[in-house]
C-alpha positions in Angstrom: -5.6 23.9 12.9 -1.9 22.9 12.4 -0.7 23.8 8.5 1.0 20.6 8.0 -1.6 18.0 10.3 -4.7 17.8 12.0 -5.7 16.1 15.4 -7.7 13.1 16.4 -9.5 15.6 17.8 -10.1 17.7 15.1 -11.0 15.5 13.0 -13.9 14.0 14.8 -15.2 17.8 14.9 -15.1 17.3 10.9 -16.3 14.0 10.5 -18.3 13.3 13.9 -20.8 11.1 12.4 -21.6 8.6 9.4 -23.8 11.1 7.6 -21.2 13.6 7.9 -18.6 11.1 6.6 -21.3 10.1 3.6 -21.0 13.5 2.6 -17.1 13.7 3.2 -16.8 10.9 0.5 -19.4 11.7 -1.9 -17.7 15.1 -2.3 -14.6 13.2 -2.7 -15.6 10.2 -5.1 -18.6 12.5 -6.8 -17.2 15.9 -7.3 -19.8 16.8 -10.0 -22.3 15.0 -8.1 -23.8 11.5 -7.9 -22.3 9.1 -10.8 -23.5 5.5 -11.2 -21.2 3.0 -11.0 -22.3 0.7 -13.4 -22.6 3.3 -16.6 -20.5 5.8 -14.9 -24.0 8.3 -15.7 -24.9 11.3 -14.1 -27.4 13.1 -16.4 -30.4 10.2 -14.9 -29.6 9.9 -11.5 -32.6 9.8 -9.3 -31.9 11.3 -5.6 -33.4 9.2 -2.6 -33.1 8.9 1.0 -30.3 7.9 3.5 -27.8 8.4 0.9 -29.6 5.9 -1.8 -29.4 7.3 -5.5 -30.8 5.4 -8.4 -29.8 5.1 -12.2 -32.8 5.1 -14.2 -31.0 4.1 -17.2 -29.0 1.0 -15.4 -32.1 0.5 -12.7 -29.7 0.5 -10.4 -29.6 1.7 -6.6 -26.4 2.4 -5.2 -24.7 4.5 -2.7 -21.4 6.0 -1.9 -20.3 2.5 -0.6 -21.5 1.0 -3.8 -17.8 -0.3 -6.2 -15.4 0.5 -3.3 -13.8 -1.4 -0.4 -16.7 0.1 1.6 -19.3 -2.1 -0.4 -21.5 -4.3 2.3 -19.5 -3.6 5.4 -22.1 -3.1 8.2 -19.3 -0.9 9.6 -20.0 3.1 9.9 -18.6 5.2 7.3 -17.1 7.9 9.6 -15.4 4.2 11.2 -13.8 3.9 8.1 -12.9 7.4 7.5 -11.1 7.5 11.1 -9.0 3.5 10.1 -8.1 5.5 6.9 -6.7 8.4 9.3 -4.6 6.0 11.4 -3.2 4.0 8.3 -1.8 7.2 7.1 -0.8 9.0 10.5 0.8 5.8 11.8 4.2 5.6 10.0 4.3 2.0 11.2 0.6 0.7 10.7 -1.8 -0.4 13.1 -2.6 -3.9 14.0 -6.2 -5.0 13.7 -6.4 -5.5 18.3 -5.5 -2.1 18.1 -7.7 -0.5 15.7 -10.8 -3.2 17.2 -10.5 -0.7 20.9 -10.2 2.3 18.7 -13.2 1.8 16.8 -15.0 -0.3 19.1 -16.0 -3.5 16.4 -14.4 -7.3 16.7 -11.1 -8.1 16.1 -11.8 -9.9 13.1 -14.0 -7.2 11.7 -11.1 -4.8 12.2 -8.4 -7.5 10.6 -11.1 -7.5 7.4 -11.3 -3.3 7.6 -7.4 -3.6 7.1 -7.3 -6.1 4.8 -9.6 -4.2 2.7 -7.7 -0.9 2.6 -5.0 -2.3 1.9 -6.4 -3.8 -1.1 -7.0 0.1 -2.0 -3.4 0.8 -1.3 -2.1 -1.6 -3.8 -3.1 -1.0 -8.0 -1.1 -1.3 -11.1 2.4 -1.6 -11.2 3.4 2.1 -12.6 0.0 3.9 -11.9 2.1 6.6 -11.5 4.2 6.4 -14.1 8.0 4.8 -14.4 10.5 6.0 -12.1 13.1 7.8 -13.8 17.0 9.5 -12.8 18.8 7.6 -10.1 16.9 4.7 -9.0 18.1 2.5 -6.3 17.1 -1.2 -6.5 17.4 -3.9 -4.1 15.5 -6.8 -2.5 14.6 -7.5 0.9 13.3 -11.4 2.3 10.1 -11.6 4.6 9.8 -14.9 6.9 10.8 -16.1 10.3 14.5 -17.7 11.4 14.4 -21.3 11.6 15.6 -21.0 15.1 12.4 -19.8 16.7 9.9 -22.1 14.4 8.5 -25.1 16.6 10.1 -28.1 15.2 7.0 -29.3 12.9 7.3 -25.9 11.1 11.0 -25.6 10.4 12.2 -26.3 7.0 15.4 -27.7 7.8 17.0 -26.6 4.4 19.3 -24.2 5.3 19.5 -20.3 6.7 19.2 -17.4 5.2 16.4 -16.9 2.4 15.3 -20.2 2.7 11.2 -20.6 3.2 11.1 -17.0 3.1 9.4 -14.7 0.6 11.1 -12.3 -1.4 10.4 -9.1 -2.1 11.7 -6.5 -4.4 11.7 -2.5 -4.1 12.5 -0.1 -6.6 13.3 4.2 -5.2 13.6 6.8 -7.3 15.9 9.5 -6.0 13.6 11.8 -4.8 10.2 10.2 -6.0 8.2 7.2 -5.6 9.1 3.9 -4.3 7.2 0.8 -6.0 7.6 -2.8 -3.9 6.3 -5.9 -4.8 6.6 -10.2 -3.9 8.2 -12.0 -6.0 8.7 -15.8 -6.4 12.7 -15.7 -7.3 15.2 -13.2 -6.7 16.9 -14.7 -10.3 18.1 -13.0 -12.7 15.3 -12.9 -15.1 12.8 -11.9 -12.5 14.8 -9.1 -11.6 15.5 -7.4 -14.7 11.8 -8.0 -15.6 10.9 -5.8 -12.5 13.6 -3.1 -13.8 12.0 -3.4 -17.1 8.3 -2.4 -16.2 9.2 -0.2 -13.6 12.0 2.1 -14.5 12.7 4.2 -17.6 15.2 3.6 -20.2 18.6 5.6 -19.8 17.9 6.0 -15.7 21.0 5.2 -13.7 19.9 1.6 -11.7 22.1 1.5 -8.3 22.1 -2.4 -6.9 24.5 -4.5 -4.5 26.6 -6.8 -5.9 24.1 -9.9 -5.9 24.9 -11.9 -9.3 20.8 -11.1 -10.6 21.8 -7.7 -11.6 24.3 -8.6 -14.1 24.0 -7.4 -17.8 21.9 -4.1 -16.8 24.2 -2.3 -18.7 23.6 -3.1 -21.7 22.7 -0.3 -23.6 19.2 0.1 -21.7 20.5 1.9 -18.1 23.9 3.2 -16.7 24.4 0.5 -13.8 26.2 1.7 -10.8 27.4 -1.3 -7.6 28.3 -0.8 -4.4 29.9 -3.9 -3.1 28.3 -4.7 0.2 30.3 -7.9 0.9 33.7 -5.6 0.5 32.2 -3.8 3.1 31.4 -1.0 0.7 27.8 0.9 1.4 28.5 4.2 -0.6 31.0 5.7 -3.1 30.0 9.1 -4.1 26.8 9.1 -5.5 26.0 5.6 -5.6 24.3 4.0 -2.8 21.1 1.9 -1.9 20.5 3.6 1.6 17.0 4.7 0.4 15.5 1.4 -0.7 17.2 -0.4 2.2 15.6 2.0 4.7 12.2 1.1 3.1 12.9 -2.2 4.7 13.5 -0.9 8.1 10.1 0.2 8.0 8.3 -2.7 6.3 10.3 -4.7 8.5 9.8 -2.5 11.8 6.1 -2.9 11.1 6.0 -6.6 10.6 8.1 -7.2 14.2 6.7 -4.8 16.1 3.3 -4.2 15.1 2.0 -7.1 13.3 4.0 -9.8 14.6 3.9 -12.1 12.2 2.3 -11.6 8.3 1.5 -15.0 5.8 3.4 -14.8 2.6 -0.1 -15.1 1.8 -1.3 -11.7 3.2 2.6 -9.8 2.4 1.6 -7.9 -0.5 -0.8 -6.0 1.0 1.2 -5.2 3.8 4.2 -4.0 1.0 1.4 -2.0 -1.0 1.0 -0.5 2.5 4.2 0.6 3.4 4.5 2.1 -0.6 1.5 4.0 -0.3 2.6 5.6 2.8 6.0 6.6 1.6 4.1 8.1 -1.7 0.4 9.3 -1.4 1.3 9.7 2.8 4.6 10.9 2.4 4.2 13.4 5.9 5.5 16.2 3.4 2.1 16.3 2.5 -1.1 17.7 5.0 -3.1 14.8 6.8 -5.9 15.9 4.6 -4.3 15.6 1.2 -2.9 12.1 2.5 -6.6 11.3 3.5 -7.9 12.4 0.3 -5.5 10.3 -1.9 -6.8 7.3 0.1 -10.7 7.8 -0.3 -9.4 8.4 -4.3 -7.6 5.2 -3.6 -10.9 3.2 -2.9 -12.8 3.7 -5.8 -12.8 0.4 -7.9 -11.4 -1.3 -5.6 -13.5 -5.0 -4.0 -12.5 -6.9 -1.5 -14.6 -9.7 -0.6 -13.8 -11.7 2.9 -14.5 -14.9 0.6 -11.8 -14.0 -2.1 -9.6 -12.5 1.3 -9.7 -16.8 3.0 -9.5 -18.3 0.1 
């Protein structure tokens, strides 16, 4: 086995089956052994079969599935295990068609197994804690040009940003990128996103867009480069990181995905964060795959809420 990745192939020798898989997670998700998720108990847990358990204090039965994104899909576990192993391997995603022949379920089963992990991919802005040192900062805007809408769909209003959905992305030097929709790329709604994302005293690079005005006020040390001057670097200072964050959101969205909802687009940004920070390729297949199952845990997505 590779040091750094593992196979399709060897994978399927580890996980060949659900029960195999049921194991793979409890391990995971249970590592001092079964733990209810209602109570969060362990010291009543009754063991029964096919991977049923039951609180005797709660009177609850649950399983492995039972709290997580896995919760009352009819699809295999070791299915799941193998769409968590593409999400992570493939730096540009997969689309639901694809994943539908490599799993061998519907296409709209697979669009719901996606939806669903990336609904585990996404949590509370600054789970891991605030970026800090040299952050670059800049924001990106999701939609398609005017010119290839039929004519009942276009806007009409103008190019550019118009009708399209904006999204901001903060990278730490060396660290974690967080990205997120927003509604306005204002001035307020941007320093709000520094605010909850980024520690006091760190040095915020930005372009010159008008928004990021005043963040030097005694809170960071704000360093421009002046994109319209034809400036991209001086020194130190650029926004090459976050702007190649883009590439790839935007890489996956053309040529992969084809077309995303601004309803949908946060998932697919918590997506593309998740893979540049838990999947980071630094990091064995394994360890990427384990901070994903970790990722699942709490997390619901019902196909009800998902339409709505």
């Amino acid at each position: 086995m590779s040091q750094s990745t593992i196979s399709t192939f060897e994978l399927f020798q580890l996980i060949p089956d659900a029960e195999t898989a049921r194991v793979y997670l409890e391990a995971r998700l249970w590592p001092k052994g079964a733990t209810c998720p209602t109570c969060s108990g362990q010291d009543r847990i009754t063991t029964r079969k096919g991977g049923f358990y039951r609180c005797n204090k709660c009177k609850l039965d649950f399983t492995i599935r039972t709290g997580t994104i896995f919760e009352r899909s009819h699809v295999p576990l070791h299915k799941w295990v193998y769409a968590m192993y593409l999400m992570v391997t493939d730096r540009k995603g997969i689309s639901s068609m694809q994943l539908a022949k490599e799993i061998g379920i519907t296409q709209k089963s697979a669009w719901f197994v996606l939806q669903r992990l990336r609904e585990a991919c996404g949590g509370p802005s600054g789970s891991g804690g605030k970026l800090a040192g040299f952050v670059e900062v800049d924001e990106c805007f999701v939609g398609g040009k005017e010119g290839n809408k039929h004519e009942h769909k276009k806007l009409n209003v103008g190019r550019g940003s118009f009708g399209k959905t904006a999204v901001i992305g903060l990278r730490q030097r060396g660290g974690r990128t967080v990205a997120m929709t927003i509604q306005t790329n204002d001035q307020e709604t941007l320093h709000n996103a520094i605010y909850d994302n980024v520690e006091i005293g760190s040095t915020v690079m930005t372009d010159e867009h008008n928004g990021y005005r005043g963040l030097d006020g005694g809170f960071y040390k704000h360093e421009v480069v002046n994109h319209k001057g034809g400036e991209y670097s001086r020194g130190n200072t650029s926004t090459n990181s976050i702007e190649s964050v883009w590439a790839l959101l935007k890489r996956g969205i053309y040529g992969t995905y084809h077309q995303v909802s601004a309803k949908h687009l946060t998932r697919y940004v918590d997506e593309v964060s998740f893979r540049l920070n838990e999947g980071d390729v630094k990091n064995h297949t394994l360890t990427r795959l384990d901070s994903f199952i970790d990722a699942t845990d709490g997390k619901r997505l019902t196909y009800a809420r998902l339409i709505a």
